[in-house]
C-alpha positions as CSV (number, residue, x, y, z in Angstrom):
1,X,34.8,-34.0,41.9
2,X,33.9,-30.2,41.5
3,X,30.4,-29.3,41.6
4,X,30.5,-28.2,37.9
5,X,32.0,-31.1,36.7
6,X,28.9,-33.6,37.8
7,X,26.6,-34.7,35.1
8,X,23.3,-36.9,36.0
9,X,22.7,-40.0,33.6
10,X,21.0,-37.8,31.3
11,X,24.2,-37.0,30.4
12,X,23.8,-33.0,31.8
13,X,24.8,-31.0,34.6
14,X,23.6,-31.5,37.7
15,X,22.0,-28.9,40.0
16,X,23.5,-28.4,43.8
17,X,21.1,-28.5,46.4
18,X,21.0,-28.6,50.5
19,X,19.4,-31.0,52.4
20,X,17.5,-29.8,55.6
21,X,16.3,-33.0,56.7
22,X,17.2,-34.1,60.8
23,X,19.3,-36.7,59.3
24,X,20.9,-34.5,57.0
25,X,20.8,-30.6,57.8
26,X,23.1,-28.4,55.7
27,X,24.5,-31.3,53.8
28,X,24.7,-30.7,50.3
29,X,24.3,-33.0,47.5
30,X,23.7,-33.1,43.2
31,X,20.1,-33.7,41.8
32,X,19.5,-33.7,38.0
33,X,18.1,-30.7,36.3
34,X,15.0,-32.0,34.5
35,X,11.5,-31.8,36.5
36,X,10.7,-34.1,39.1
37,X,8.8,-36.9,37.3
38,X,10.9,-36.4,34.0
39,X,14.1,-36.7,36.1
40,X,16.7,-39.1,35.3
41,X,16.9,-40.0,38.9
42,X,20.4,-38.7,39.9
43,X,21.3,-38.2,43.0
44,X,24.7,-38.4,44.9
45,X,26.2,-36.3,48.2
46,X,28.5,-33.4,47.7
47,X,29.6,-33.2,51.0
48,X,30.5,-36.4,53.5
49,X,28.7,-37.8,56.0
50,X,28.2,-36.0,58.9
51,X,29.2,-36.8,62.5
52,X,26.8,-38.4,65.0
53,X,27.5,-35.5,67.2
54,X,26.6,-32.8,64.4
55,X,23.4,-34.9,63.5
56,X,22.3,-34.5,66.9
57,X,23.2,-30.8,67.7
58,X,22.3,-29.1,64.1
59,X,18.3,-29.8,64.0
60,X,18.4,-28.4,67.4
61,X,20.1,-25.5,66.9
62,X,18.0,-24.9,63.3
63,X,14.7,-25.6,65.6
64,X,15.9,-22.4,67.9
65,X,16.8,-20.2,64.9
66,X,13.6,-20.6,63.3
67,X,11.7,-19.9,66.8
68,X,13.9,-16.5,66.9
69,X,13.1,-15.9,63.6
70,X,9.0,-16.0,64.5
71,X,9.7,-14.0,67.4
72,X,11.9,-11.2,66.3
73,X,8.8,-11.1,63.0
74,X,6.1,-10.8,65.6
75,X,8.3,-8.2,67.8
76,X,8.5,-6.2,64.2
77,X,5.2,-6.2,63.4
78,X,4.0,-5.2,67.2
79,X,6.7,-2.2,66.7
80,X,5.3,-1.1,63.4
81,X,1.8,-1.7,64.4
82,X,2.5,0.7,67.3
83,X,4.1,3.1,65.0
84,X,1.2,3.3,62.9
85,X,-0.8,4.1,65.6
86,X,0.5,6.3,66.8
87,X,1.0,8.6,64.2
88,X,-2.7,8.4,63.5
89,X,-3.2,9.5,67.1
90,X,-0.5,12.5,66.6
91,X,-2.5,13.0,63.1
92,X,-5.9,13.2,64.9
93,X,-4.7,15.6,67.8
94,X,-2.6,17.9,65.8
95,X,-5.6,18.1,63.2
96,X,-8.0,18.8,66.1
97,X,-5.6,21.6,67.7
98,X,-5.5,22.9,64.1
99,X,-9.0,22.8,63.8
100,X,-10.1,24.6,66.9
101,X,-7.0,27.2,66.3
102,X,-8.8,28.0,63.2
103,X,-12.4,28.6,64.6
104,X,-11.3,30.6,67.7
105,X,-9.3,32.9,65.1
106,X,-12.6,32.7,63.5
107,X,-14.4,33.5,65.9
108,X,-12.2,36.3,67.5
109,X,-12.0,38.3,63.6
């Protein structure tokens, strides 16, 4: 079956979806369209079962992608925070140099 071709017991097409449960991580599979609660109750797999082997690696390797993922988006936000500051510190001194440029000239005329 194509996944255009499947239609829920309402009778319309069926929306794809991916599962990211442990049991089933990546596995794909047909829902029916309507909102939960006014749903016909359609469900059925796209893609096969998976392995025993795949059902034990994938939730592990999603676990370490999403711990990267936090890490490399508090490693941002440390560099930009850093950025930040310091261009209010380069702000502040080359204001103050401008500042005291201006009164010594000031003072010299």
């Amino acid at each position: 079956m194509e996944s255009n071709e499947v239609y829920c017991y309402c009778g319309r097409r069926t929306k794809s979806a991916t599962s990211w449960t442990a049991k089933n991580s990546g596995r794909r599979f047909w829902v029916c369209l309507k909102p939960k609660g006014k749903d016909c109750g359609f469900f059925g797999w796209h893609d096969p079962e998976m392995c025993a082997r795949s059902k034990e690696v994938i939730p592990g390797l999603l676990c370490k992608l999403n711990s990267l993922e936090k890490k490399q988006k508090v490693e941002r936000r440390a560099f930009i925070f850093v950025i930040l500051v310091s261009s209010f510190v380069y702000w502040i001194v080359y204001a103050n140099l401008g500042t005291t440029t201006r009164k010594g000239n000031l003072e010299v005329l």
